[in-house]
N, C-alpha and C positions, 0 to 999 in steps of 0.2 A: 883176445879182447876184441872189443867191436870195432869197425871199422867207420863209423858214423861222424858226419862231416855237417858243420852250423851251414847254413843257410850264407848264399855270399851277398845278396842286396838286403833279404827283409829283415836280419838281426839289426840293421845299420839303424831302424825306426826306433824313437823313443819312447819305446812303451810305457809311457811314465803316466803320472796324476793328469797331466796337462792334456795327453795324446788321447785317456779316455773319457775325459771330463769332454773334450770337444767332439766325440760321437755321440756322447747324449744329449749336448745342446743341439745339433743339426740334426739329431735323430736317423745316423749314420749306422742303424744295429741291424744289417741284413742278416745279421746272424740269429736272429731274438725269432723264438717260435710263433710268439701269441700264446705260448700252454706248454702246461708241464709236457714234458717229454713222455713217449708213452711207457718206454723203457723204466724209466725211476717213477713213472705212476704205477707202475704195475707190482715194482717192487718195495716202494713204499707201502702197498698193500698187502703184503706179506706180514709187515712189521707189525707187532700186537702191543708192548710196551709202550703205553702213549706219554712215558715221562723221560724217554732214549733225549741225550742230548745231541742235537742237531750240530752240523757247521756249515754253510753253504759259502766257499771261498769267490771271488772273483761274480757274487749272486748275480747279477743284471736286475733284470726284474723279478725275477727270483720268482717264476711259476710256480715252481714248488717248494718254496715257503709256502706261498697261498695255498696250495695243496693241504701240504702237513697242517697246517691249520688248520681247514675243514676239516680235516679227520681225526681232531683234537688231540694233537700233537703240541705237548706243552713246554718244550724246551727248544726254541730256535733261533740260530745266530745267525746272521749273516751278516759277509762282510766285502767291501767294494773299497777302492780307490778313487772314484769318482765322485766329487762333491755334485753336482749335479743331481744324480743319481738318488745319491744316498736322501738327499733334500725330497726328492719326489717320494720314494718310498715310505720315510718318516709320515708325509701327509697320509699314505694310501693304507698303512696300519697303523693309524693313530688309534691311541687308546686302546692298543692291545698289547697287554702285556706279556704274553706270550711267546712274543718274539722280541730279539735284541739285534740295531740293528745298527751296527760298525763301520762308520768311515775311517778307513785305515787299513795300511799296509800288511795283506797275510802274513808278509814272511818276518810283522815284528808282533803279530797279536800271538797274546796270552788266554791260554784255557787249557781246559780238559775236555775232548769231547766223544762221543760213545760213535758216531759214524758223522763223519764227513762225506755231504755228497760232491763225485765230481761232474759238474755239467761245463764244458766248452771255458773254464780257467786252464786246465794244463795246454792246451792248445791256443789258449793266448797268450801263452808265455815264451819270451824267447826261449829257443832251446837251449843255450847256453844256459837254462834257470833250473834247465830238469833234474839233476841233482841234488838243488837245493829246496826243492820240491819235497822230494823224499825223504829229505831230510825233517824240513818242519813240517810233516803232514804224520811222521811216524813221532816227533815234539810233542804233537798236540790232541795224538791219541791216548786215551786210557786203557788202560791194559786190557787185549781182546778186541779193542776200537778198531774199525773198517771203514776203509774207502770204499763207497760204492758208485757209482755212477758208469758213466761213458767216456772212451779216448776215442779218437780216429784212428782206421786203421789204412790211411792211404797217405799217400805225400801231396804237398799242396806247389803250384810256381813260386808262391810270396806267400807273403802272411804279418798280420794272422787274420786266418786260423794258420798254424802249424802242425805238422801233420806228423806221423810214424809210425811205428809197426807192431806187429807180438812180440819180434823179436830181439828190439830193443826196448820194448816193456819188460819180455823175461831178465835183459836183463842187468836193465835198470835196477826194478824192485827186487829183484831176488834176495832173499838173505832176510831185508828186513823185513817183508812181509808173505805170510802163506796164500798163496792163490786160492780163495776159494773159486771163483769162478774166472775166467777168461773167456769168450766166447763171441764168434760173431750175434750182434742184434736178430731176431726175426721178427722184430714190431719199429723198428726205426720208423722215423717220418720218412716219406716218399724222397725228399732229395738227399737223405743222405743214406737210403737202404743200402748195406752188404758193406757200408763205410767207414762204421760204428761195431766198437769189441764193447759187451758190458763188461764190467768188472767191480770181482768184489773181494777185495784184499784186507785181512787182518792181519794187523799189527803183530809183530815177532817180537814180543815183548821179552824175550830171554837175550836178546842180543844189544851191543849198544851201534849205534849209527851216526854218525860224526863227517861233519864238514869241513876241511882247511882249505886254507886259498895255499895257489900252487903257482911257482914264476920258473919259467926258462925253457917250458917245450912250445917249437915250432910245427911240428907236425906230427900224422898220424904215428909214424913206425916208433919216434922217442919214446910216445905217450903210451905204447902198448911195450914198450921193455920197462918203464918206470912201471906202467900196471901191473906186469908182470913181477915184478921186482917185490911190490908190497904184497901181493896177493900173495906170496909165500913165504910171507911170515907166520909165526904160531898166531893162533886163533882168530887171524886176517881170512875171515869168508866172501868176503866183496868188496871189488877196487872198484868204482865208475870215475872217469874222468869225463867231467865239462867240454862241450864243444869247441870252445875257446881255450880249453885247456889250463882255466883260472882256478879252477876250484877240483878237488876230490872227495869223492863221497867213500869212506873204508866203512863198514861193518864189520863189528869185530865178535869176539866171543865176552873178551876181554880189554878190558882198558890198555890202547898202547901207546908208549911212553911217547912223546915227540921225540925224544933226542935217538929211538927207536927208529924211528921214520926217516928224521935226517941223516941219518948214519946207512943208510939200503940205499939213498940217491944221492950221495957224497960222491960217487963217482965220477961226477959231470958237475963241474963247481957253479957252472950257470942253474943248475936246479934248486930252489928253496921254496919249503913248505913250510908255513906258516901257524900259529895257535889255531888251532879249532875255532869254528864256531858260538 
């Protein structure tokens, strides 16, 4: 299993409603392009089905919303945490109904949607999150549904941004979604050229993918014998464990029982996994 370690000062910030709601009042977003990305402009223009439903998680100001719009793109959602935010954007596509647009937490909204783009959310998320990432983002696809956008492919001092690699993307998503694409950028913007993987992941809709919270590992070597431990159960295809070691992501073939799970980490009585998600 992987050997990947949370961040030891920038987890400690409170990513929360409050933290992003006060970059958009001081207008703190060094991150915000001015314009769609050229990467998901390019591939947006690929797309010919103009009734595909959208999802743009963690959107900012959501370039590309704007985008899909012009190119009459009739089904788009996006969704932010930030009242702020959301306030301004409601003005800036007033009266189009075309787009839908959600103040409120990704990881509790409700849909069905044909491709979710990812622009600079998964990298604003604690990495402690990235599990549960995958969790609700394979939730709230419909069968054959893709992730496509951009992750970073470097590490960062602090964050966010938060940063990582291919090879804890392979293998992160493995199992529950087929790689269509992975690949370094070669149209990034200028500061962030050869830094940027596109990626375009569909949904493994024959498998289920499941969350529990998890209490009693202290470090890496427990957390890769417990991995170890579930990973070789029957139709157990992927363990990921949380940076923090709070939560487990299993992929399975088939549904498996908890008292299945409890029963493989009964060894160590300080270990207990929790209901699902």
């Amino acid at each position: 299993m992987d050997e990947l370690q949370c961040c030891v000062t920038s987890c400690e910030k409170p990513l929360d409603k409050v933290y992003w709601d006060n970059q958009y009042q001081s207008n703190t977003i060094g991150w915000d392009l001015g314009e769609v990305s050229p990467p998901l402009k390019n591939y947006i223009d690929t797309l010919k089905d103009k009734n595909i439903q959208f999802l743009i998680p963690g959107c900012g100001n959501t370039y590309e919303a704007k985008y899909l719009l012009e190119q009459g793109f009739t089904n788009v959602t996006v969704i932010d945490i930030a009242p702020t935010l959301i306030e301004n954007l409601k003005n800036k596509f007033e009266n189009n109904s075309n787009i839908n647009i959600v103040l409120g937490d990704f990881f509790e909204h409700q849909g069905e949607y044909d491709i979710i783009l990812e622009q600079t959310f998964f990298c604003a998320l604690p990495p402690t999150m990235r599990q549960k990432y995958v969790w609700k983002m394979h939730q709230l696809l419909a069968n054959k549904g893709k992730i496509a956008g951009l992750l970073f492919n470097r590490t960062f001092e602090s964050g966010p941004p938060f940063g990582g690699s291919q090879n804890e993307y392979n293998l992160l998503f493995q199992q529950s979604f087929d790689f269509l694409k992975m690949e370094i950028c070669q149209n990034s913007v200028t500061p962030r050229a050869g830094s940027e993987l596109f990626i375009e992941f569909q949904k493994n809709s024959e498998v289920l993918v499941n969350l529990y919270p998890f209490e009693g590992i202290t470090c890496n070597g427990c957390k890769n014998t417990v991995s170890d431990k579930l990973s070789a159960l029957e139709s157990v295809l992927n363990v990921n464990m949380s940076a923090n070691f709070s939560e487990v992501l299993i992929v399975s073939q088939n549904e498996v029982a908890l008292e299945t799970l409890q029963k493989e980490i009964a060894y160590d009585s300080k270990y207990k996994i929790g209901n699902k998600l």
